[in-house]
NUROLO-960901 format. One record per atom (N, C-alpha, C): residue number from 1; chain; x, z, y negated. Coordinates in steps of 0.05 Angstrom, whole numbers, plus 5000, padded with zeros to 4 digits. Atoms other than C-alpha are relative to their C-alpha. Layout:
<rs>
r i = NUM&ch = A&x = X&z = Z&y = Y
...
</rs>
This chain:
<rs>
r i = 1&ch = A&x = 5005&z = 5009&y = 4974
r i = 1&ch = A&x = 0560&z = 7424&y = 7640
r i = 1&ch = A&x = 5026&z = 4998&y = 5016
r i = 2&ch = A&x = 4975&z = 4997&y = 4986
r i = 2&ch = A&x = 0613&z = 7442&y = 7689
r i = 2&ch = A&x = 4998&z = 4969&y = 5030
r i = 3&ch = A&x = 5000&z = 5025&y = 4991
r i = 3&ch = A&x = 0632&z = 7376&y = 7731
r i = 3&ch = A&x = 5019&z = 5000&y = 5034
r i = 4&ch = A&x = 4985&z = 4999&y = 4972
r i = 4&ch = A&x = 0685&z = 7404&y = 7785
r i = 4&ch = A&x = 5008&z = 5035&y = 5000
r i = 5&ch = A&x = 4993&z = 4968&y = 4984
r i = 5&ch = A&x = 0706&z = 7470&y = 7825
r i = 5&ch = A&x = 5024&z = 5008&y = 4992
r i = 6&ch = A&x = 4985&z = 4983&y = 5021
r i = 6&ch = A&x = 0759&z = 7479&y = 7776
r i = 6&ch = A&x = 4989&z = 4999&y = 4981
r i = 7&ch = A&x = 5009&z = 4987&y = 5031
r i = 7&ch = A&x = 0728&z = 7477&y = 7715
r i = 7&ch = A&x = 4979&z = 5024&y = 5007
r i = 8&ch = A&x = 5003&z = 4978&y = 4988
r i = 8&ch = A&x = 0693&z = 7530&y = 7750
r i = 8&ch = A&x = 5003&z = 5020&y = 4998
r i = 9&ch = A&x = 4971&z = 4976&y = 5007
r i = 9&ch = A&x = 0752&z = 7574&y = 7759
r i = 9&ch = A&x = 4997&z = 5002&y = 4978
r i = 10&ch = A&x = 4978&z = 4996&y = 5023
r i = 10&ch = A&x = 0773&z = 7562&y = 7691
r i = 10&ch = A&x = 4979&z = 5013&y = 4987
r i = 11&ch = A&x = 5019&z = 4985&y = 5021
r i = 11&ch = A&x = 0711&z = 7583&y = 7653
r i = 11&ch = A&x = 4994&z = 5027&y = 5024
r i = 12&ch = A&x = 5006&z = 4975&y = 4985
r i = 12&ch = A&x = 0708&z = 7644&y = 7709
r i = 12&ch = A&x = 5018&z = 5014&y = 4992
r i = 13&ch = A&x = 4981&z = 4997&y = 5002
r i = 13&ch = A&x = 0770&z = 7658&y = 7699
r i = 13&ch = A&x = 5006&z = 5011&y = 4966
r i = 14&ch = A&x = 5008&z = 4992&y = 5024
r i = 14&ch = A&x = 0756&z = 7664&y = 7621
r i = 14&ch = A&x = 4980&z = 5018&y = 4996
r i = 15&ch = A&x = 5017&z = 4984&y = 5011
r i = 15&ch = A&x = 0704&z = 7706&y = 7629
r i = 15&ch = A&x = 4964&z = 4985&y = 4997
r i = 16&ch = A&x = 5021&z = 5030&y = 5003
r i = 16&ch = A&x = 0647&z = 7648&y = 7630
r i = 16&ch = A&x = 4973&z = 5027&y = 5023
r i = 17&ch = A&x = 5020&z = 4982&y = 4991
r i = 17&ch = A&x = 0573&z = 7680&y = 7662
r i = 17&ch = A&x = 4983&z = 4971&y = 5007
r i = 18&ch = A&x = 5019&z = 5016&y = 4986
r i = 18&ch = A&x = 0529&z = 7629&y = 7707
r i = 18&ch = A&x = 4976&z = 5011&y = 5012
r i = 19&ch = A&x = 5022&z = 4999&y = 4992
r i = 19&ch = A&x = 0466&z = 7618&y = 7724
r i = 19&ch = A&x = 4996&z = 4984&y = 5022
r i = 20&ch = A&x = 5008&z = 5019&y = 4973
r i = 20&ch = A&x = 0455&z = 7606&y = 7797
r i = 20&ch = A&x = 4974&z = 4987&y = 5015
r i = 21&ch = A&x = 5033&z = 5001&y = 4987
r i = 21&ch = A&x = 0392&z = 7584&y = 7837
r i = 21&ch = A&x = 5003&z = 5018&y = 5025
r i = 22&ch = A&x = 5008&z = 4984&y = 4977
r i = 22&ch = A&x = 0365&z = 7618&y = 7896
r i = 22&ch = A&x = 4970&z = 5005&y = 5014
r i = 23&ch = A&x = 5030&z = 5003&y = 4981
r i = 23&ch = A&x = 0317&z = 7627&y = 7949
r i = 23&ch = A&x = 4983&z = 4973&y = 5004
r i = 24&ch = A&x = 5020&z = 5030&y = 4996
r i = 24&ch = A&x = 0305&z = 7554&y = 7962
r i = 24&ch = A&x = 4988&z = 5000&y = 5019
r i = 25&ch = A&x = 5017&z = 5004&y = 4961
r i = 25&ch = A&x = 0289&z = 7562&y = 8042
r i = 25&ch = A&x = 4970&z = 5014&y = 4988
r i = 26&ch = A&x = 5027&z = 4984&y = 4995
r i = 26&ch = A&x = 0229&z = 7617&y = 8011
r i = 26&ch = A&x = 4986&z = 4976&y = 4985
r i = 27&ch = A&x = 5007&z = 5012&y = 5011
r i = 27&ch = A&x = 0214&z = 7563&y = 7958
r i = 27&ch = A&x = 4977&z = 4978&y = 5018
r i = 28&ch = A&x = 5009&z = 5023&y = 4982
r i = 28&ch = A&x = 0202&z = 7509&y = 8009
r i = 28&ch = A&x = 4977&z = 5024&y = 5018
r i = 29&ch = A&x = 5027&z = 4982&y = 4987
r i = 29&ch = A&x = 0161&z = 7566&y = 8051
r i = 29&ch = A&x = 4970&z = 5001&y = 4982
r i = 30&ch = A&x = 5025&z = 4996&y = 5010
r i = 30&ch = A&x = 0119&z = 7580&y = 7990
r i = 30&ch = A&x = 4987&z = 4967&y = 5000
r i = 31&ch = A&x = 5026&z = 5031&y = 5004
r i = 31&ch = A&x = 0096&z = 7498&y = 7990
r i = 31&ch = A&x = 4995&z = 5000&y = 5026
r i = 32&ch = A&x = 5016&z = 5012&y = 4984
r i = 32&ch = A&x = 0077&z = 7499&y = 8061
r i = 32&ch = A&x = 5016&z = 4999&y = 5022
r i = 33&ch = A&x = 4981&z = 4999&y = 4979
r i = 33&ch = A&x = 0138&z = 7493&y = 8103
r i = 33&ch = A&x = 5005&z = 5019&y = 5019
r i = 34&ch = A&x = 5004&z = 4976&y = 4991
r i = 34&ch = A&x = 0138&z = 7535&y = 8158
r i = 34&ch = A&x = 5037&z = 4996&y = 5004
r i = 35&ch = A&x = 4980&z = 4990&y = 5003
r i = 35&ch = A&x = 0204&z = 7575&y = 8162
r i = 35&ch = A&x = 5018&z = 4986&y = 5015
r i = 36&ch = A&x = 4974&z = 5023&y = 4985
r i = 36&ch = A&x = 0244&z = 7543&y = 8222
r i = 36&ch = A&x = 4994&z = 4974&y = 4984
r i = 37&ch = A&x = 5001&z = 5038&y = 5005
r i = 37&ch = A&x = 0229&z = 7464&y = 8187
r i = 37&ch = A&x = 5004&z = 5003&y = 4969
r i = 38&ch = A&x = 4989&z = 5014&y = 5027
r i = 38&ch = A&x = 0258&z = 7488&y = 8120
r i = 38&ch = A&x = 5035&z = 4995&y = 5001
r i = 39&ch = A&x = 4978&z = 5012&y = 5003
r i = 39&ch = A&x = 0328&z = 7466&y = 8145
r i = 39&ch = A&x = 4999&z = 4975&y = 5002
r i = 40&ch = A&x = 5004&z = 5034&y = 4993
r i = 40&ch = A&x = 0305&z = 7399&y = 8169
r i = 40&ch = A&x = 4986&z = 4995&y = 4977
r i = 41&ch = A&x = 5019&z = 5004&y = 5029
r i = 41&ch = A&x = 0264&z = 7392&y = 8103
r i = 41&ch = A&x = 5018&z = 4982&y = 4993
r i = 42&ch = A&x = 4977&z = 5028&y = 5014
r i = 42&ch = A&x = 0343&z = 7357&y = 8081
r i = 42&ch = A&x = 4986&z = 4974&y = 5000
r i = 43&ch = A&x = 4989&z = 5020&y = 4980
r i = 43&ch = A&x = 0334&z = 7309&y = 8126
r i = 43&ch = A&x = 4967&z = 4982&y = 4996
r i = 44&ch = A&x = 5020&z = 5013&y = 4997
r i = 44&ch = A&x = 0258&z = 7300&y = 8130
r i = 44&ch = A&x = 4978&z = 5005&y = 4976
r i = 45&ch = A&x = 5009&z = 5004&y = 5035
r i = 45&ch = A&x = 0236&z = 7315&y = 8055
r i = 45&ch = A&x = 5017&z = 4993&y = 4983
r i = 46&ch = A&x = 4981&z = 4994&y = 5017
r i = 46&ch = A&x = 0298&z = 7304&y = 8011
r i = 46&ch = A&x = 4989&z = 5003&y = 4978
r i = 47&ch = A&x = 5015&z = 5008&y = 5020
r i = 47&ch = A&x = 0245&z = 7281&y = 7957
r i = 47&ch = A&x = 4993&z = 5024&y = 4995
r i = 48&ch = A&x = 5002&z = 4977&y = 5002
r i = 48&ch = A&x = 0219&z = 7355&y = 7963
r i = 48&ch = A&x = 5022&z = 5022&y = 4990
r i = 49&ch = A&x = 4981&z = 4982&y = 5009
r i = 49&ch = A&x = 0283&z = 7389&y = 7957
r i = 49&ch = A&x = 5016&z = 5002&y = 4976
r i = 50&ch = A&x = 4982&z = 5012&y = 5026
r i = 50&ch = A&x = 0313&z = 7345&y = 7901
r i = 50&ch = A&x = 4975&z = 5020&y = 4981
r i = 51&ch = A&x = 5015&z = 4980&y = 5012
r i = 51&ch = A&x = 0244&z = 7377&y = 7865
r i = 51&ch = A&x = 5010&z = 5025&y = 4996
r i = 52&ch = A&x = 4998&z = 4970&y = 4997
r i = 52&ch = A&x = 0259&z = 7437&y = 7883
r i = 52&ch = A&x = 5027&z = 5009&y = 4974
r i = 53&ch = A&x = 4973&z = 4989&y = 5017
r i = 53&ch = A&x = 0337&z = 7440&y = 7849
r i = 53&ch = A&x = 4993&z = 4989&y = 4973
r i = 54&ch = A&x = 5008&z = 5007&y = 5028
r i = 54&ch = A&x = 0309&z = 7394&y = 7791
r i = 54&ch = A&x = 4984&z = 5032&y = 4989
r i = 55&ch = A&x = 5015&z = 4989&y = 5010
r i = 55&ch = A&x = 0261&z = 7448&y = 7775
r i = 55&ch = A&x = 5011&z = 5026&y = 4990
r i = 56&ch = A&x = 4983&z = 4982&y = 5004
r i = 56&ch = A&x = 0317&z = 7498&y = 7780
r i = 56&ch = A&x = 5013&z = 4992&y = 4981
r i = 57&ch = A&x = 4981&z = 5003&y = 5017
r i = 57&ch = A&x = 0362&z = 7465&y = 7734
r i = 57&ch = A&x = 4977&z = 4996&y = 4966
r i = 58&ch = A&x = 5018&z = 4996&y = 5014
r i = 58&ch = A&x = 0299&z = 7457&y = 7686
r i = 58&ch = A&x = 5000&z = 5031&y = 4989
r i = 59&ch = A&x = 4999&z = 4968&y = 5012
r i = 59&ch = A&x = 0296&z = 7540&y = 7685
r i = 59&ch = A&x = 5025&z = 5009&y = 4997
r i = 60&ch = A&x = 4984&z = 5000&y = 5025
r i = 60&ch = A&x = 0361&z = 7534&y = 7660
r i = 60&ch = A&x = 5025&z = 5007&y = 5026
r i = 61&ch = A&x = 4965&z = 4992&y = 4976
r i = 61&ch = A&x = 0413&z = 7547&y = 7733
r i = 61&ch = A&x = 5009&z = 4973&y = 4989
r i = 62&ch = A&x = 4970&z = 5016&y = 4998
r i = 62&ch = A&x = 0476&z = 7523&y = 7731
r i = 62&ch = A&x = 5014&z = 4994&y = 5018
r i = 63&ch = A&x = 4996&z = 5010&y = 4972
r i = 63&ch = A&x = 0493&z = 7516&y = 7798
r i = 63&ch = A&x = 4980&z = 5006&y = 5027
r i = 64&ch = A&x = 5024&z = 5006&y = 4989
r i = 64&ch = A&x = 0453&z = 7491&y = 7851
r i = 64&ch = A&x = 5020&z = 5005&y = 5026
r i = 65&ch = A&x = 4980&z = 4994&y = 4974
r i = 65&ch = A&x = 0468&z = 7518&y = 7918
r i = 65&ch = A&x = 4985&z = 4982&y = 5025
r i = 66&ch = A&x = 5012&z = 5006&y = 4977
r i = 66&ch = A&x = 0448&z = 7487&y = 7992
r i = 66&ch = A&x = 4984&z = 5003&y = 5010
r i = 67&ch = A&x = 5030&z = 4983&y = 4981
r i = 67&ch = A&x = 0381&z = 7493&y = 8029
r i = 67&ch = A&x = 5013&z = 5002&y = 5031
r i = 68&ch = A&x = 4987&z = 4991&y = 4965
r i = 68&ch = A&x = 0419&z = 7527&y = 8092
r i = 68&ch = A&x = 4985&z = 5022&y = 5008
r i = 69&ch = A&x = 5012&z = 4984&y = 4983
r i = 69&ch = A&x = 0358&z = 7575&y = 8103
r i = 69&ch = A&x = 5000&z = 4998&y = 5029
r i = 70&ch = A&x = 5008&z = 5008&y = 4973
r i = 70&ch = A&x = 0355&z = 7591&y = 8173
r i = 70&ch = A&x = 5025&z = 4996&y = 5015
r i = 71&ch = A&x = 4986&z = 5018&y = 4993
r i = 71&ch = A&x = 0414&z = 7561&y = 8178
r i = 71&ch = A&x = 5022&z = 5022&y = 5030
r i = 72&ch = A&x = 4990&z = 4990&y = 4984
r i = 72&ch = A&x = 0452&z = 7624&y = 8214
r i = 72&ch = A&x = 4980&z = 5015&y = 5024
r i = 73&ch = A&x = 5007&z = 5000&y = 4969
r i = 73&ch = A&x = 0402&z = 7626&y = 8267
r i = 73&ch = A&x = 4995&z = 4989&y = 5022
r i = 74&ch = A&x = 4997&z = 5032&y = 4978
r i = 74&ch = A&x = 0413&z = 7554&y = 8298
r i = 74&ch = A&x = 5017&z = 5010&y = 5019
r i = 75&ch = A&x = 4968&z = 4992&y = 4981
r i = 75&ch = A&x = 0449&z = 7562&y = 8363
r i = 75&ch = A&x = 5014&z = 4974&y = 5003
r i = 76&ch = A&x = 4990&z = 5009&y = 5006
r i = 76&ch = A&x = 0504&z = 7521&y = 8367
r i = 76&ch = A&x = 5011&z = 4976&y = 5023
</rs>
């Protein structure tokens, strides 16, 4: 269980092979969320999203990335 963004490096850096997650914005789509309200999902499900990466680290990822679907079509 890697704990910080160097031990990271260091097992990358060795040669080390991770298991990432992905496609959380479609995830949240497939339960119901329509596509613009899976960035606000953070904010107004967290309980949903924490599911979501639990269930990822369950199928065995190793790093859990951000639900920023969407996210580069907010204007600013």
């Amino acid at each position: 269980e890697l704990r910080s963004a160097g031990e990271l490096r260091d097992s990358l850096n060795a040669g080390g092979c991770f298991l990432a997650d992905g496609a959380l914005g479609s995830e949240l789509i497939r339960l119901g969320f329509a596509p613009e309200a899976t960035l606000e999902a953070n904010r107004t499900h967290p309980e949903r999203v924490l599911a979501l990466h639990r269930a990822y680290l369950e199928a065995g990822a190793q790093i859990l990335t951000t639900n920023t679907f969407g996210l580069r079509n907010r204007e600013t």
